[in-house]
ZAMARGU-4260 file (C-alpha; in steps of 0.2 Angstrom, whole numbers, plus 5000, padded with zeros to 4 digits):
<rodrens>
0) 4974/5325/4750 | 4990/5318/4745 | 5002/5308/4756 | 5015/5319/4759 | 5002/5332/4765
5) 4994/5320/4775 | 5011/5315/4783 | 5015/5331/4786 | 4998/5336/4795 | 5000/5320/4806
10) 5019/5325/4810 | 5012/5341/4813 | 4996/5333/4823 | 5010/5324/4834 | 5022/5338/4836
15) 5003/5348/4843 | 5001/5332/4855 | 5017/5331/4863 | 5016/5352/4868 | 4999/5347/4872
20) 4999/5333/4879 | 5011/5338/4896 | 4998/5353/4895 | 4983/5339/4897 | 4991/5331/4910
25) 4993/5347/4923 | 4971/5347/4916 | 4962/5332/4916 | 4946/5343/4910 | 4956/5349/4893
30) 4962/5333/4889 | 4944/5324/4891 | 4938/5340/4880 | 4955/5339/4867 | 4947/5318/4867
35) 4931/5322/4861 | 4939/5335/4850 | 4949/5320/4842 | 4934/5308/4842 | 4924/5322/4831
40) 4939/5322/4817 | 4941/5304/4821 | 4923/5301/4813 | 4926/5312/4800 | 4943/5304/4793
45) 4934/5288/4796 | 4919/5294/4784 | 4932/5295/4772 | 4940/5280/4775 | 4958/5285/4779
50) 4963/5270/4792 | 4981/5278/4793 | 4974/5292/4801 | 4962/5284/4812 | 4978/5273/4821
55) 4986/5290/4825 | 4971/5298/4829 | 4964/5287/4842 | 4982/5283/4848 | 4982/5300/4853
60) 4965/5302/4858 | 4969/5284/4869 | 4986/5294/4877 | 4971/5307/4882 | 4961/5296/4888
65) 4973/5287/4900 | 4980/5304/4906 | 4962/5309/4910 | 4959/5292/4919 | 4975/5293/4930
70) 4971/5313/4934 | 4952/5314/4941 | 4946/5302/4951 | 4928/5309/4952 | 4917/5312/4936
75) 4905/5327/4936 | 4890/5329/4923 | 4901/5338/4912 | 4912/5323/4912 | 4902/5310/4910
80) 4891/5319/4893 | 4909/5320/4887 | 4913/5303/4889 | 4896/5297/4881 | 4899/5308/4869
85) 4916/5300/4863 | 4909/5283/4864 | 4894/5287/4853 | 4908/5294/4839 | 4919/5280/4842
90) 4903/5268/4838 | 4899/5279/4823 | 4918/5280/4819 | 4916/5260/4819 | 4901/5258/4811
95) 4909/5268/4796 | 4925/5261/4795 | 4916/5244/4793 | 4904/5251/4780 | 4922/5255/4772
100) 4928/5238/4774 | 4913/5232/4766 | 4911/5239/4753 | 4931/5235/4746 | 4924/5218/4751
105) 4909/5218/4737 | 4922/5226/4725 | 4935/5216/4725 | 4920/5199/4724 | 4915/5208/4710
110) 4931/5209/4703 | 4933/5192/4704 | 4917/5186/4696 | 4923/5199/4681 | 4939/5187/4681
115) 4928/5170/4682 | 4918/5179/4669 | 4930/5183/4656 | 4941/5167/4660 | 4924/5155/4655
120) 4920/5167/4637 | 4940/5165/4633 | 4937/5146/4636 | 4922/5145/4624 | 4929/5156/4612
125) 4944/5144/4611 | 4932/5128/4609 | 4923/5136/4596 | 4936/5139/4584
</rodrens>
């Protein structure tokens, strides 16, 4: 996806959150669900290592959160799998983003060995001649 669609969708995404987010604070149970709705997408985007989108997605996700803290006092079964269920994708979301990270990580020290490489053959090349 390109950047100006991706902008679009997350003006888009927020324009969504601020209609539903005065909905979610009349419901505690529909934020909770639109959380875990969020936490599923968040693990997607972070599978494919977007980190801009994560930060607006858990943002949102974390106004949800609050909203639903501040509203229900008293967790049911039902709440309680739902709020398992968002802090086993967020563990995931993690865990993936820091495969992510890694990975840049081993390319960019193999870049550099690449550069040491060709910076020790330039220098022997040179004492040769």
């Amino acid at each position: 996806m390109n950047r100006d669609a991706t902008n679009r969708d997350a003006t888009n995404r927020d324009r969504d959150a601020t209609n539903q987010g005065a909905m979610h604070r009349r419901d505690p149970a529909a934020a909770l669900q639109r959380a875990a709705e969020l936490s599923r997408e968040l693990t997607a985007v972070a599978d494919r290592g977007d980190a801009q989108l994560m930060v607006s997605l858990d943002a949102e996700r974390m106004q949800l959160l609050k909203s639903f803290r501040l509203e229900r006092k008293q967790l049911d079964a039902a709440d309680r799998a739902l709020l398992q269920e968002i802090s086993q994708l967020n563990d995931r979301a993690i865990g993936l983003m820091e495969h992510h990270r890694r990975s840049k990580e081993r390319a960019i020290d193999m870049a550099a060995v690449g550069r040491r490489a060709v910076a020790a053959y330039s220098s022997t090349c040179r004492q040769q001649r």
